[in-house]
N, C-alpha and C positions, 0 to 999 in steps of 0.2 A: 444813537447806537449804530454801529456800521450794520454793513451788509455780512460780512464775517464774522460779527462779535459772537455767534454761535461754539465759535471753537475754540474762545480763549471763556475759561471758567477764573473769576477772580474771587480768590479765600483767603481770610484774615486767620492767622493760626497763633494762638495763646498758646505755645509749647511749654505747663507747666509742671515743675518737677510732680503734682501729685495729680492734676486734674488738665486733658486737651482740653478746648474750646476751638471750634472753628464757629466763624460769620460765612455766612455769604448770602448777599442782599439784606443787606441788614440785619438779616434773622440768626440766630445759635441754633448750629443744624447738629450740632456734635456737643453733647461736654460728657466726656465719658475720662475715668481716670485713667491716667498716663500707666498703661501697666497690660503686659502681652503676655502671651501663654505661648511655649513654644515645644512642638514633641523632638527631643534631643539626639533621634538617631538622625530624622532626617531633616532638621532643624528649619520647620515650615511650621506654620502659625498657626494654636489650635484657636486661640479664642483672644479677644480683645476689649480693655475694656472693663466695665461693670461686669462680664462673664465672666474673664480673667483676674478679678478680684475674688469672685466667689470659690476660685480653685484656692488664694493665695493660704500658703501651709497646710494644706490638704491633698496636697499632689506626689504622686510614684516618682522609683525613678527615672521612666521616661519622659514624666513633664515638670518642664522648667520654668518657675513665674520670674520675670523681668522686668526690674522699672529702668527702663532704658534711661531716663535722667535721675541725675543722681544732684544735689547742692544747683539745681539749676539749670544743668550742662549734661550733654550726654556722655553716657560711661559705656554705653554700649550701641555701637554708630548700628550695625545688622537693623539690632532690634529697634531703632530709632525706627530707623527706616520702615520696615516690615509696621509699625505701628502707625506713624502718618500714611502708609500705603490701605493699609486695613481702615482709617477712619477718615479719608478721601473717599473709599469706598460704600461707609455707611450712608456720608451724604450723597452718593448719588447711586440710592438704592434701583434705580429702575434700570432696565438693561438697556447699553446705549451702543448702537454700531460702531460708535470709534470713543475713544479717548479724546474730550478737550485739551489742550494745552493750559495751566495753571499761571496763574500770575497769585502769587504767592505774597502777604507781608507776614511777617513770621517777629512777633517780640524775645527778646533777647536780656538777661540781665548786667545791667549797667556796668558792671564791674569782668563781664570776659574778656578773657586774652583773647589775641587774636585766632588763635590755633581754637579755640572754644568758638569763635562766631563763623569761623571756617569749616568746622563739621556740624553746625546747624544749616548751615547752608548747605555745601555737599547731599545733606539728606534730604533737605527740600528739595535737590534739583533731582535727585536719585530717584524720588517719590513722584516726579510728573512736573515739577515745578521749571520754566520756563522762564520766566522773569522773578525772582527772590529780590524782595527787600527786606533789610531788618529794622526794627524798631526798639529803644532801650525801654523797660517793663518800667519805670516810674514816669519818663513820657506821656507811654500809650497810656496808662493809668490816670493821669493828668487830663487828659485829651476825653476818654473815657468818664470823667466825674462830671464835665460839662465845663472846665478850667480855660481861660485864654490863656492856652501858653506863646504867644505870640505877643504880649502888653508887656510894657514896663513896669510891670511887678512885680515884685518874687511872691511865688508861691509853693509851698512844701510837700511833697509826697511821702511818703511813710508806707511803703507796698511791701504784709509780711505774706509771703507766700507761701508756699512748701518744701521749697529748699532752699531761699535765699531770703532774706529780709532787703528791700531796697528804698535808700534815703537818699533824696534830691531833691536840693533846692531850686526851680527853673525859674527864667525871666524869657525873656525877646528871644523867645523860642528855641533855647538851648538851657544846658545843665550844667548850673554856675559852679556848685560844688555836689559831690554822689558819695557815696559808700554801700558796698554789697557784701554783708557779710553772712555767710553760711550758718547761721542762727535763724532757724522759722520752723514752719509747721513738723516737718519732719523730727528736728532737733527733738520739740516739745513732746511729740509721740514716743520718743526714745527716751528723753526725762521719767517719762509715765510707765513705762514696762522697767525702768534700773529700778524706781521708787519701788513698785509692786513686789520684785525681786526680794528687793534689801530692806522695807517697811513689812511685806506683810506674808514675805516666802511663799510668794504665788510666782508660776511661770506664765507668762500669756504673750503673744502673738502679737505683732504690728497692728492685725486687723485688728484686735479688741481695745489697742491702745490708743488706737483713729476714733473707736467708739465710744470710749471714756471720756476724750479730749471733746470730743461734740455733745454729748448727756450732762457733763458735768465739768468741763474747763473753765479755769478760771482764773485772773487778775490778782485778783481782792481777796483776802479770808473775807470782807464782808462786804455782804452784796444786799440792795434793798427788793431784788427778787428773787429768792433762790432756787436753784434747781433742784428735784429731790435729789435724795441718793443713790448713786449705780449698783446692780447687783453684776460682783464680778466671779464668775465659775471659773476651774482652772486647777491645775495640780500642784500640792505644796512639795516645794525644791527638795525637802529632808523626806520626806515619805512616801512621795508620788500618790499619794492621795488624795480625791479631787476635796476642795473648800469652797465654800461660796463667801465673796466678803462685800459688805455694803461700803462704798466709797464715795466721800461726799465733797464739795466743790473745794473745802476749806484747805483739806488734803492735797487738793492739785497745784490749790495755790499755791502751795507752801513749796509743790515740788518741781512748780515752772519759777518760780523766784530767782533761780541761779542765770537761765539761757533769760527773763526778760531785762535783768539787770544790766547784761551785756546789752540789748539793745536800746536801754537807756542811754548806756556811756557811748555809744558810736553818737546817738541822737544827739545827744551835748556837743560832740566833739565837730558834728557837722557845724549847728549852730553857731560855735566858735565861728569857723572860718564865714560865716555866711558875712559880708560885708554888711557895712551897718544901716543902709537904706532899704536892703532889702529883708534884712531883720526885721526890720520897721512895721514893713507888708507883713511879715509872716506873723507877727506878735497881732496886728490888726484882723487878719484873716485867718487864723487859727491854720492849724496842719490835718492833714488830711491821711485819713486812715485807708487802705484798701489791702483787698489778699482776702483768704482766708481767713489769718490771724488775726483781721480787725474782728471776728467776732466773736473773739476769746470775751466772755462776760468782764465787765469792768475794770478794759485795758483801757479804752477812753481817759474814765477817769483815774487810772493810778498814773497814767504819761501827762495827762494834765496837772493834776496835783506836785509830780516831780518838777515837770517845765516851766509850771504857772504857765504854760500858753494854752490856749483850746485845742482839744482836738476834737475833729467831726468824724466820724464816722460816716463813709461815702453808703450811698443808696445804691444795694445790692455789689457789697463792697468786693462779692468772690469774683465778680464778671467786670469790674473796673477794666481791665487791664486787657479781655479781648472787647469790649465795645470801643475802647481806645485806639484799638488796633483796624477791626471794623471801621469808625471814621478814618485813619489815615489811609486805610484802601482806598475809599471812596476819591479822596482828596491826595491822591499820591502824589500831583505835580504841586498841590497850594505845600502840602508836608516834604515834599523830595529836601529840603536842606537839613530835614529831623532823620533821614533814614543814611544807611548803609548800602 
């Protein structure tokens, strides 16, 4: 460690549409949801965070709740910023005479334009960041499950996230073929509040449909453990009357069916192009689940059942993607040919 390494601070940043994660020293000093509170005259930051969720649809009209990324990518560059400013902050809760300088790896999904990996950058450097690398989310995911992505092998990543679903096939430490489509967590949340609507003329909020999708999502009409039933409170659309309705896993199935369909057919379409040796590996080694969405109940087995190939489900599948990120800080010069 130099004589100066005091003043360069190095953090890994999972910038993702629903949940930040920062590393540094190995440890998750941060995972708080991607989502900021702003008061709108003088458009300064009231809250951040798991705070700023508990305002969301609850707020006047002077506060503004922002999920600064929206499909993966930010939609709103301020509130970007203002939010990696706010939770660089959290991790260095003690009061510090000066500002270190940041050296920053920030993951990215596989499929942004360049204009899209150019204002995640811009924010990271706006935010204190110093030296920015970036890293593609099925990658650091890879890297993250404990994968050589460096060997002659193909192996499969399948990373559904919160606003993008990402599919890559990697070998000798690049991505042979990818797809990123705007089908994941978020989507599914939105599935779940149209269904509510149009199945049972109930209105409800993103936050309640985040808590439907976690009590009772689900793959499979059948499951061999099931979850009970949700009770869902809320006002019916024709009478403004509140209802309470019990909502059970079999329900969600039926009404994630449409967005998981879609991520079968990309999954197919990838496997098409994957050459045939490294088909080979991925049919021996099964594919590998991570995101959030890997822990939709008995998505494993409906994509195995569809693929006939295995899928694993990775250990502690929602932080895949920043402990991924976490090693390639560590190892920025062995990874510099994997980053941006």
């Amino acid at each position: 460690m130099g004589l100066f390494s005091f003043l360069t601070q190095e953090i890994a940043i999972d910038l993702g549409t629903a949940n930040t994660i920062i590393i540094h020293d190995d440890k998750i000093v941060v995972d708080q949801p991607s989502i900021v509170a702003l008061d709108k005259r003088t458009n300064t930051l009231i809250a951040i965070g798991d705070e700023a969720r508990m305002m969301q649809g609850k707020t006047h009209n002077n506060i503004e709740v922002v999920r600064p990324l929206r499909d993966g990518v930010i939609a709103d560059f301020q509130a970007a910023e203002l939010m990696i400013r706010g939770m660089i902050k959290m991790m260095n809760k003690k009061a510090q005479i000066f500002s270190p300088s940041l050296k920053m790896v920030v993951c990215i999904p596989s499929g942004s334009t360049e204009v899209e990996v150019r204002a995640v950058r811009d924010s990271s450097e706006h935010a204190g960041g110093r030296d920015v690398y970036m890293i593609y989310e099925p990658m650091a995911a890879a890297i993250g499950i404990g994968l050589d992505v460096g060997a002659p092998e193909g192996c499969m990543v399948v990373d559904i996230g919160g606003g993008t679903t990402e599919i890559a096939v990697i070998a000798l430490g690049g991505i042979v073929c990818n797809n990123s489509i705007r089908v994941a967590g978020d989507g599914f949340t939105a599935d779940i509040q149209q269904y509510m609507r149009h199945q049972h003329n109930i209105k409800i909020g993103e936050k309640t449909a985040e808590d439907i999708k976690v009590a009772v999502g689900a793959a499979l009409p059948d499951l061999e453990n099931p979850p009970e039933d949700y009770i869902v409170r809320g006002p019916n659309i024709m009478t403004a009357l509140p209802i309470e309705i019990p909502i059970s896993y079999q329900e969600i199935s039926y009404c994630l069916d449409k967005s998981l369909t879609k991520v079968e057919t990309v999954l197919l379409s990838i496997l098409e192009q994957t050459p045939p040796e490294l088909y080979a590996d991925i049919v021996g080694r099964g594919i590998y689940l991570t995101g959030g969405g890997a822990l939709l109940r008995g998505l494993d087995k409906r994509l195995s059942d569809k693929m006939n190939i295995a899928f694993n489900v990775a250990e502690d599948p929602l932080h895949a993607v920043a402990r991924g990120t976490g090693i390639a800080l560590k190892n920025v010069d062995k990874f510099q040919f994997l980053m941006r």
